[in-house]
C-alpha positions in Angstrom: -24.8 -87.7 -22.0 -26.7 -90.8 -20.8 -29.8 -90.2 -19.1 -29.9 -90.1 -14.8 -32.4 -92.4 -13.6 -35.2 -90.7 -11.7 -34.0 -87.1 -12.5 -36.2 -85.1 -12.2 -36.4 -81.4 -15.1 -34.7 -83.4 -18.0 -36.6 -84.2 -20.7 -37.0 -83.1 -24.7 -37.1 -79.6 -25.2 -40.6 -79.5 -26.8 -41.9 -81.8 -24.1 -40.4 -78.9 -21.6 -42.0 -76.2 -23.9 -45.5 -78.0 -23.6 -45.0 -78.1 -20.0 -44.4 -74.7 -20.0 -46.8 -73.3 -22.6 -50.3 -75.6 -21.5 -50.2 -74.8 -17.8 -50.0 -70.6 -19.0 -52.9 -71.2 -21.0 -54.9 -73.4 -18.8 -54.5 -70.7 -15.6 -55.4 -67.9 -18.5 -58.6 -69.5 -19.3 -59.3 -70.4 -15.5 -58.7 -66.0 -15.0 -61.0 -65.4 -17.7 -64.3 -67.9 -16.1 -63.6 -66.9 -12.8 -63.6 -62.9 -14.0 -66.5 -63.8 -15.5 -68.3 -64.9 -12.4 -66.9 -62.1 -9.8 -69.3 -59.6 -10.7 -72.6 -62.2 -10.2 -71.1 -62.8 -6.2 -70.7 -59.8 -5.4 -73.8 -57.6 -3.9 -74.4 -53.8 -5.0 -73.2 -51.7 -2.3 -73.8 -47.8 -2.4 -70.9 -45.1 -1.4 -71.6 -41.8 0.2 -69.4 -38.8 -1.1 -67.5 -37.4 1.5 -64.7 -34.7 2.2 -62.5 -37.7 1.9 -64.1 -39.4 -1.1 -66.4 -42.2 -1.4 -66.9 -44.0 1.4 -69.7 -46.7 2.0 -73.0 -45.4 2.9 -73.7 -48.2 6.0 -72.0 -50.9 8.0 -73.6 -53.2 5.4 -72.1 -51.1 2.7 -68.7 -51.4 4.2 -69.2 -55.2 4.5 -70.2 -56.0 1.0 -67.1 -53.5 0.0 -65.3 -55.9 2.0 -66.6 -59.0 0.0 -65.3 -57.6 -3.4 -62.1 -58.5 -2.4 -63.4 -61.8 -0.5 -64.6 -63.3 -3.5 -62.0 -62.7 -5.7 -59.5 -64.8 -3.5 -62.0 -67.4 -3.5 -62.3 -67.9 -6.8 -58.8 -67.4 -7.3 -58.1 -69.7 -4.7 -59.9 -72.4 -5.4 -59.4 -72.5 -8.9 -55.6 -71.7 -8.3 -55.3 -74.8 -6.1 -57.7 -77.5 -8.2 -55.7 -76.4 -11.8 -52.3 -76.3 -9.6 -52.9 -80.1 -8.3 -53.6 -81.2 -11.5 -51.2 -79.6 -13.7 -48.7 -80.6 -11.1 -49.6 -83.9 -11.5 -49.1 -84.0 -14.7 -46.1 -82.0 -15.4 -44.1 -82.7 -12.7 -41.3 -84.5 -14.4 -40.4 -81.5 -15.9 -39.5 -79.9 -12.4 -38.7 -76.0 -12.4 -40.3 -75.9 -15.3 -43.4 -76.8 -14.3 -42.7 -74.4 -10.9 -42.7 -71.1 -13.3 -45.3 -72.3 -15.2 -47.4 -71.9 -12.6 -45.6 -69.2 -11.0 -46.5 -67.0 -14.6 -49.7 -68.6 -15.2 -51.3 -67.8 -11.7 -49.8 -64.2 -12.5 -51.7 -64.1 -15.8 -54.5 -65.6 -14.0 -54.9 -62.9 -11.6 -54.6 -59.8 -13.9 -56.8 -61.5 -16.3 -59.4 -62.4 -14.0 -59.2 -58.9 -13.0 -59.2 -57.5 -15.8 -62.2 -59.2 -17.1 -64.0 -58.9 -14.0 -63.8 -55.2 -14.2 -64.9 -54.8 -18.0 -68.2 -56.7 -17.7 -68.9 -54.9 -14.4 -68.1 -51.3 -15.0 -67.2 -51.4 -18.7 -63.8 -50.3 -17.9 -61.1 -51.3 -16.4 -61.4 -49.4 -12.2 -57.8 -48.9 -10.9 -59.4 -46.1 -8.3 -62.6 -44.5 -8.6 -62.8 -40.9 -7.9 -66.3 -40.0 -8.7 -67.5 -35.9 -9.7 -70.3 -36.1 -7.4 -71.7 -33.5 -5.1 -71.2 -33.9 -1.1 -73.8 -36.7 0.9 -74.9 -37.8 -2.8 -75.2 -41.6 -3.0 -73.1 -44.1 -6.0 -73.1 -47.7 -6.7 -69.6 -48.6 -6.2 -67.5 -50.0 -9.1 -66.3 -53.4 -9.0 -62.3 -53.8 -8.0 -59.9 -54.7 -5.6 -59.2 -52.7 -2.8 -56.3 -55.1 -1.4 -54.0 -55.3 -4.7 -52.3 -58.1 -2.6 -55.3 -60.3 -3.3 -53.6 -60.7 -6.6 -51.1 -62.9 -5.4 -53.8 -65.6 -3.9 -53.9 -66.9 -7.9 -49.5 -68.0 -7.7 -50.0 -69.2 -4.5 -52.9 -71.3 -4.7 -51.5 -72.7 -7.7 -48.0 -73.4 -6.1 -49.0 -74.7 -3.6 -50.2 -77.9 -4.5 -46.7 -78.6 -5.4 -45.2 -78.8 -2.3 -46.7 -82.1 -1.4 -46.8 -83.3 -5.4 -42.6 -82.5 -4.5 -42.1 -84.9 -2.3 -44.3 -87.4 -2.8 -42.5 -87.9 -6.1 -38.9 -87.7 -4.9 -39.5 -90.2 -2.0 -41.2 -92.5 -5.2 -37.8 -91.9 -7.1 -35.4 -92.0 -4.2 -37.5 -95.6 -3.1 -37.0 -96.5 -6.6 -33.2 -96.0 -6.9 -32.3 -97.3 -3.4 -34.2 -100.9 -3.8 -32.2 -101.1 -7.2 -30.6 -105.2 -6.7 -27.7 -106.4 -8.7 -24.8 -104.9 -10.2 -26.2 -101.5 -11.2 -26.9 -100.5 -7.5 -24.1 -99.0 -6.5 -23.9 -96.8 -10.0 -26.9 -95.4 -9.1 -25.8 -94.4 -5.7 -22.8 -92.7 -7.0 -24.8 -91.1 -10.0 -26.6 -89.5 -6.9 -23.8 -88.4 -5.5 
């Protein structure tokens, strides 16, 4: 089958494996760095055993709680959208391939990041923390997420560079095909079709 000029998701299958495989790996690596960093930007904040559980000893304490969460999406964020620009760029051509790529690597991104954040903080991996302590006794909190949707800023940081990467590169293929002169103009036009 003869190739369609401008199409955008053909291409070899090892080229579309590589487009696949090196944006996983590059959003894995990101996870680990930024998991890595987490626990140095986030402040110590002490919890207060309660009837209820732990709950943060001060305002302050309740803020800083609040900033776990904060600085994960930031560092998912960013990261997400720098490595999601530039792995666009690059892979593009290889259209929804290069959408799930992303979509799975910001995934992996996130849980590793976590992951890793967790271990060098705590030593463990902290899904929930329900401490054996006596009532009004005072405990450094454990770094985690309290918002588990804060996992999802990693895939959508990373998508969303694509959006204007999208159409950017169809209106550069569409401009392409339409100013086509001579006698292959119109088979383009009805290969579009």
């Amino acid at each position: 089958m003869p190739a369609v000029p401008g199409a955008i998701g053909r291409g070899e299958p090892t080229a579309r494996v590589w487009a696949f495989v090196v944006p996983l790996v590059v959003l894995a690596v990101a996870g680990v760095v930024a998991g890595l960093v987490w626990p140095f930007l986030v402040p110590d904040v002490q919890l207060r055993m309660t009837e209820v559980g732990p709950y943060p000893a001060s305002e302050q304490d309740a803020g800083l709680l609040a900033s776990m969460d904060g600085w994960y999406a930031v560092l998912g964020g960013g990261a997400g959208v720098m490595l999601g620009a530039v792995l666009g760029t690059v892979y593009l051509r290889h259209g929804l391939v290069t959408v799930f790529a992303l979509l799975v690597g910001g995934l992996v991104a996130a849980v590793v990041s976590f992951v890793t954040g967790s271990l060098v903080a705590n030593g463990a991996v902290v899904l929930r923390w329900e401490p054996d302590l006596p009532m009004g006794a005072l405990a450094p909190a454990p770094l985690t997420l309290r918002a588990w949707g804060f996992l999802l800023v990693w895939p959508i940081a990373a998508l969303m560079p694509l959006l204007p990467l999208a159409w950017l590169g169809w209106a550069d293929d569409a401009n392409h095909e339409f100013s086509t002169e001579g006698p292959d103009r119109h088979r383009d036009i009805e290969v579009m079709r």
